[in-house]
Backbone atoms as SQL, in Angstrom:
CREATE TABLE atoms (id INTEGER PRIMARY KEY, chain TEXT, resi INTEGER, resn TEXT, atom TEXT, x REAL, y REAL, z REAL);
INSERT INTO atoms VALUES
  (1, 'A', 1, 'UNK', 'N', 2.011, -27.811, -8.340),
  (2, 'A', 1, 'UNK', 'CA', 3.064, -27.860, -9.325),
  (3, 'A', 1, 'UNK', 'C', 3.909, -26.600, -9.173),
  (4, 'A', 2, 'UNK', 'N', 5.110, -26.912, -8.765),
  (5, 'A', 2, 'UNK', 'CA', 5.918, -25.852, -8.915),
  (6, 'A', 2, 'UNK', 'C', 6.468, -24.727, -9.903),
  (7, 'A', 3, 'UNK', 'N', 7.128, -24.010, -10.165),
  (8, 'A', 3, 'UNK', 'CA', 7.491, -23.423, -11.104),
  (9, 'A', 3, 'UNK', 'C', 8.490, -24.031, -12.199),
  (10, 'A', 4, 'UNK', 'N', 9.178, -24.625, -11.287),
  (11, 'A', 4, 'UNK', 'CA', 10.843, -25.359, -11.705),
  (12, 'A', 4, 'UNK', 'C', 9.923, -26.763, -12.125),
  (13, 'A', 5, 'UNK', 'N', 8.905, -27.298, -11.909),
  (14, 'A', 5, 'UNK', 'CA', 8.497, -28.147, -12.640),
  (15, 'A', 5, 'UNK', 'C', 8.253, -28.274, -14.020),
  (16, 'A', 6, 'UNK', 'N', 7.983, -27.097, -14.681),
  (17, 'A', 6, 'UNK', 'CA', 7.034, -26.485, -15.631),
  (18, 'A', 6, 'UNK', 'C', 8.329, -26.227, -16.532),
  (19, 'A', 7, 'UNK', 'N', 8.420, -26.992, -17.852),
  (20, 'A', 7, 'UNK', 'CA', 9.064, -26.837, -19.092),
  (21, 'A', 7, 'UNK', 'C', 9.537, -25.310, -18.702),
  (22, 'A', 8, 'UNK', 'N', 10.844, -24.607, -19.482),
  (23, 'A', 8, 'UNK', 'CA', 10.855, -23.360, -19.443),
  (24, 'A', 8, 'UNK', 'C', 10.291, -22.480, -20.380),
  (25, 'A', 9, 'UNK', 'N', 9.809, -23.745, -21.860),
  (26, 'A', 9, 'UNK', 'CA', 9.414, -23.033, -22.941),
  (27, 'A', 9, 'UNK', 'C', 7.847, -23.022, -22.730),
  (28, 'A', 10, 'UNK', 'N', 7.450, -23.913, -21.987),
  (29, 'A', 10, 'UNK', 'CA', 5.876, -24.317, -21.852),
  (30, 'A', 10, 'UNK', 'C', 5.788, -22.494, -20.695),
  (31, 'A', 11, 'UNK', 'N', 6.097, -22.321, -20.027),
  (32, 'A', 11, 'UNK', 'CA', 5.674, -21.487, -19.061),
  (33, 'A', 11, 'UNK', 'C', 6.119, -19.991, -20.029),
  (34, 'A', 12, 'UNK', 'N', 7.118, -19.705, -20.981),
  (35, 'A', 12, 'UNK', 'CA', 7.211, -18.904, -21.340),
  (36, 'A', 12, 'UNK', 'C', 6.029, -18.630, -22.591),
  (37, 'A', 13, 'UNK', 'N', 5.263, -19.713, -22.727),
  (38, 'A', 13, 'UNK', 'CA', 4.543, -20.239, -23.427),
  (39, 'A', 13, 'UNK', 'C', 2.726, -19.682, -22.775),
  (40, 'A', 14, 'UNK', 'N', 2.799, -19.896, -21.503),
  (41, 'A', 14, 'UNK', 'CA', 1.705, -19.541, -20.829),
  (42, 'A', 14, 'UNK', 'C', 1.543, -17.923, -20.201),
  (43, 'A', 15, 'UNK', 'N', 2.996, -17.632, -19.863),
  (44, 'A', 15, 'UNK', 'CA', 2.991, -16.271, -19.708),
  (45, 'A', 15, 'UNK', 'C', 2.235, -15.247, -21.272),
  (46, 'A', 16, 'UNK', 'N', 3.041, -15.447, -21.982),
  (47, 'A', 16, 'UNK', 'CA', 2.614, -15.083, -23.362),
  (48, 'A', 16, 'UNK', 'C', 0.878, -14.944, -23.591),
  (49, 'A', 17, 'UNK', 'N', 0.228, -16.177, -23.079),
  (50, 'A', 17, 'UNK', 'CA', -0.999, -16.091, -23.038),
  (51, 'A', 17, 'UNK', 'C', -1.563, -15.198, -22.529),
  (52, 'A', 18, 'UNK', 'N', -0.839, -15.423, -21.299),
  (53, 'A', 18, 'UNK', 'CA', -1.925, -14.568, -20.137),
  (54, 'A', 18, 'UNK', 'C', -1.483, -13.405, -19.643),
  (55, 'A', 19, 'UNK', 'N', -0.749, -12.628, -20.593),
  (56, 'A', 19, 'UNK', 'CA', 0.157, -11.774, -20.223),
  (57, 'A', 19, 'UNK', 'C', -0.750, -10.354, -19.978),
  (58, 'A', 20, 'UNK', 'N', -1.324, -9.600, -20.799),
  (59, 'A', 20, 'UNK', 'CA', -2.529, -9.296, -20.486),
  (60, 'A', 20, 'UNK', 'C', -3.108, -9.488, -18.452),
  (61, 'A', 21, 'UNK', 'N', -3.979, -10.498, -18.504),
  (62, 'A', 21, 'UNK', 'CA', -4.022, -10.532, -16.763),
  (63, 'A', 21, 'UNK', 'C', -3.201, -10.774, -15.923),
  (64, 'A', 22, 'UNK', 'N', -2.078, -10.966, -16.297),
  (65, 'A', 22, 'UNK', 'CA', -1.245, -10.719, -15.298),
  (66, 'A', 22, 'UNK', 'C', -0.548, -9.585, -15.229),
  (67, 'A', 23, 'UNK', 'N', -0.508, -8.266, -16.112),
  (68, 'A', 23, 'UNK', 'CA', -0.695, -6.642, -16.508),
  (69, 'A', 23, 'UNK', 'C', -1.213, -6.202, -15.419),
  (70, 'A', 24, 'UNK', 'N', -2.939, -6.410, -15.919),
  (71, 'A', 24, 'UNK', 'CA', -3.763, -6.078, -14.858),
  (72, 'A', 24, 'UNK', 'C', -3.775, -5.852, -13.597),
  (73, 'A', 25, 'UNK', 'N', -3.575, -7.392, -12.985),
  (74, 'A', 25, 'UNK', 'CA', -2.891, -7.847, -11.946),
  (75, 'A', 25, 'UNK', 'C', -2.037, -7.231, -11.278),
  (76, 'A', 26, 'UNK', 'N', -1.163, -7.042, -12.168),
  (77, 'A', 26, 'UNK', 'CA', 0.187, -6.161, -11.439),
  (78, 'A', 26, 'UNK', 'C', 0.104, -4.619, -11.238),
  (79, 'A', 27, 'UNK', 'N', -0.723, -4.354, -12.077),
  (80, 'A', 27, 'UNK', 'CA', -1.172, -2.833, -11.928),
  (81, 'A', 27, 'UNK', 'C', -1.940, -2.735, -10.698),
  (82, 'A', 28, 'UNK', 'N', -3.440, -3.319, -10.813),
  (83, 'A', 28, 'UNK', 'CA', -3.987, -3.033, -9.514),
  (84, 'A', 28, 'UNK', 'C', -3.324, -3.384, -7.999),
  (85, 'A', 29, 'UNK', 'N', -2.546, -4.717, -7.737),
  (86, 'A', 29, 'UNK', 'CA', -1.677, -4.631, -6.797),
  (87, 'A', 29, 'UNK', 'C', -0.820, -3.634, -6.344),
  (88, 'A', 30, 'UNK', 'N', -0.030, -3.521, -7.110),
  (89, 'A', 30, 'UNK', 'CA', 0.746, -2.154, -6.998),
  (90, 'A', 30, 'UNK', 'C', 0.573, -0.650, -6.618),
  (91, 'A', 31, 'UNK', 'N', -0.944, -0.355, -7.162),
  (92, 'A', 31, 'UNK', 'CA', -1.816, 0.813, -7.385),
  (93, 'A', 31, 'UNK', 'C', -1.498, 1.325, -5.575),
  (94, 'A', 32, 'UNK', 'N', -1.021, 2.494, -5.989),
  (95, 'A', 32, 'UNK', 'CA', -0.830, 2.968, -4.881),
  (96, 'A', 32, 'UNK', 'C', -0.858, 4.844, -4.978),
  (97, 'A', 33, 'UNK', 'N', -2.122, 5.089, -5.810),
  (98, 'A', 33, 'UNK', 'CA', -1.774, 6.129, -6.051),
  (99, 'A', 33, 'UNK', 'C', -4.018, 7.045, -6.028),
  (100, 'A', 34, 'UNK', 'N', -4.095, 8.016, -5.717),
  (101, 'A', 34, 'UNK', 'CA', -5.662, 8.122, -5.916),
  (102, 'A', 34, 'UNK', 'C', -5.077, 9.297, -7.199),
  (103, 'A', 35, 'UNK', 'N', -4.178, 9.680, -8.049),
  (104, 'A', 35, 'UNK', 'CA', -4.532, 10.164, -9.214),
  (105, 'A', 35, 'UNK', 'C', -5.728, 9.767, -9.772),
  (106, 'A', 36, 'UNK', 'N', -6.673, 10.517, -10.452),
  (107, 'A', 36, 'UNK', 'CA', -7.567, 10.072, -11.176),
  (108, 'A', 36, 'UNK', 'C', -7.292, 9.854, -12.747),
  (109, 'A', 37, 'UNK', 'N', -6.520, 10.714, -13.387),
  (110, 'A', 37, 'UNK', 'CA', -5.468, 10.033, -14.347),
  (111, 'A', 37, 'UNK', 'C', -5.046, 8.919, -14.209),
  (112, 'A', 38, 'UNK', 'N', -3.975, 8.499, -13.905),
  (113, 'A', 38, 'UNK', 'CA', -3.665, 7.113, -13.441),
  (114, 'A', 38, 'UNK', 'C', -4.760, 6.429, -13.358),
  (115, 'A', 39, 'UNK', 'N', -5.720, 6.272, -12.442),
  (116, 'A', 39, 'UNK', 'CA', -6.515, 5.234, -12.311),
  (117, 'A', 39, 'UNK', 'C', -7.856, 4.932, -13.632),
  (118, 'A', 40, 'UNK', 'N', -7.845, 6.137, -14.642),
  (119, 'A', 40, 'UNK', 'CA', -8.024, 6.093, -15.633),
  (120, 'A', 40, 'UNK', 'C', -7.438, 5.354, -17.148),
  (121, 'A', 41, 'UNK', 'N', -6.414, 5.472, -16.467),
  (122, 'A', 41, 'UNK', 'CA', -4.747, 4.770, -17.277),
  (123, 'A', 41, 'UNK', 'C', -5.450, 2.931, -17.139),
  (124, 'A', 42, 'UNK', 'N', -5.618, 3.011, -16.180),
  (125, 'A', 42, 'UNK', 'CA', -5.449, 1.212, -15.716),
  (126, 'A', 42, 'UNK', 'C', -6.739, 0.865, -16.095),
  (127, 'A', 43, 'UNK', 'N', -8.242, 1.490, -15.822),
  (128, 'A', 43, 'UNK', 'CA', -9.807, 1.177, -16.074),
  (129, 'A', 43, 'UNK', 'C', -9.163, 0.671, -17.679),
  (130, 'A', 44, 'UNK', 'N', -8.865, 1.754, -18.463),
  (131, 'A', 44, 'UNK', 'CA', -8.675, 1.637, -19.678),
  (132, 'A', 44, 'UNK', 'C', -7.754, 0.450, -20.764),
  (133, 'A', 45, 'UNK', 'N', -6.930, 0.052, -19.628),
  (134, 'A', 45, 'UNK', 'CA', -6.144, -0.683, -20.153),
  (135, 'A', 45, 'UNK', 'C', -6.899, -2.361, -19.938),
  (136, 'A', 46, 'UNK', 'N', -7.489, -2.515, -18.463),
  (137, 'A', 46, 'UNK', 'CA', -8.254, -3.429, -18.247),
  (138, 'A', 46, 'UNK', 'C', -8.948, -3.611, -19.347),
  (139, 'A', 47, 'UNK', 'N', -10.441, -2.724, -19.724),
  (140, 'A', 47, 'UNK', 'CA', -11.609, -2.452, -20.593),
  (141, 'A', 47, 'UNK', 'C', -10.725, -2.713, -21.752),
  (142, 'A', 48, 'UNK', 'N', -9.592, -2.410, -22.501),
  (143, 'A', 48, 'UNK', 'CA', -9.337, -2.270, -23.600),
  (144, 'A', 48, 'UNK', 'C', -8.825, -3.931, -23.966),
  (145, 'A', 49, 'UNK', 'N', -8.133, -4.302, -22.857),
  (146, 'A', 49, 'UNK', 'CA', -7.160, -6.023, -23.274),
  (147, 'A', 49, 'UNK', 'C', -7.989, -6.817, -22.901),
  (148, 'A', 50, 'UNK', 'N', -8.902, -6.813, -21.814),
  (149, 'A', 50, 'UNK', 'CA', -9.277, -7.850, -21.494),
  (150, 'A', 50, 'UNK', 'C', -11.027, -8.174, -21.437),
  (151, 'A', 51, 'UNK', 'N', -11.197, -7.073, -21.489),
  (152, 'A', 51, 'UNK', 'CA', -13.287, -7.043, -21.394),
  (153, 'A', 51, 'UNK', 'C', -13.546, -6.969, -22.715),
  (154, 'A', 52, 'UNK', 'N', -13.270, -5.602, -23.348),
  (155, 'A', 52, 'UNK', 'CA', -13.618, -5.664, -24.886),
  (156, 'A', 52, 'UNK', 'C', -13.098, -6.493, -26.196),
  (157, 'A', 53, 'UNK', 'N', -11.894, -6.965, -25.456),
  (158, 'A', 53, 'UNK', 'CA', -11.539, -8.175, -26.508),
  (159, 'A', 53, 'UNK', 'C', -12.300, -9.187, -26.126),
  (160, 'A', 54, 'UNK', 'N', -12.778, -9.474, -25.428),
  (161, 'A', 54, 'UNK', 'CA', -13.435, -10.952, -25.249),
  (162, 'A', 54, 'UNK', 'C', -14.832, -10.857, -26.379),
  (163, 'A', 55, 'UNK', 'N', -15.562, -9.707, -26.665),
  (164, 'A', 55, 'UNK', 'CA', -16.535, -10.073, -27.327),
  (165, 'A', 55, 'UNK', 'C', -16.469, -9.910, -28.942);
């Protein structure tokens, strides 16, 4: 299923959901850096939206 298939409100609809892992996502892709700050920045943001909210 394409993109252009997908309602524009339904997908703005799913982004919203999953907006959160796709954060993530885009952070660690991107990650192009061995700051340990930074990579503290992102553990935290992961752990904070997406691990510890789940329970």
């Amino acid at each position: 299923m394409s993109v252009q298939s997908i309602h524009p409100n339904k997908f703005g609809e799913l982004r919203e959901n999953f907006k959160y892992y796709i954060d993530a996502y885009n952070a660690l892709y991107q990650l192009k850096t061995e700051n340990e700050e930074e990579l503290n920045k992102i553990y935290k943001m992961i752990n904070t939206e997406l691990i510890d909210s789940k329970k």
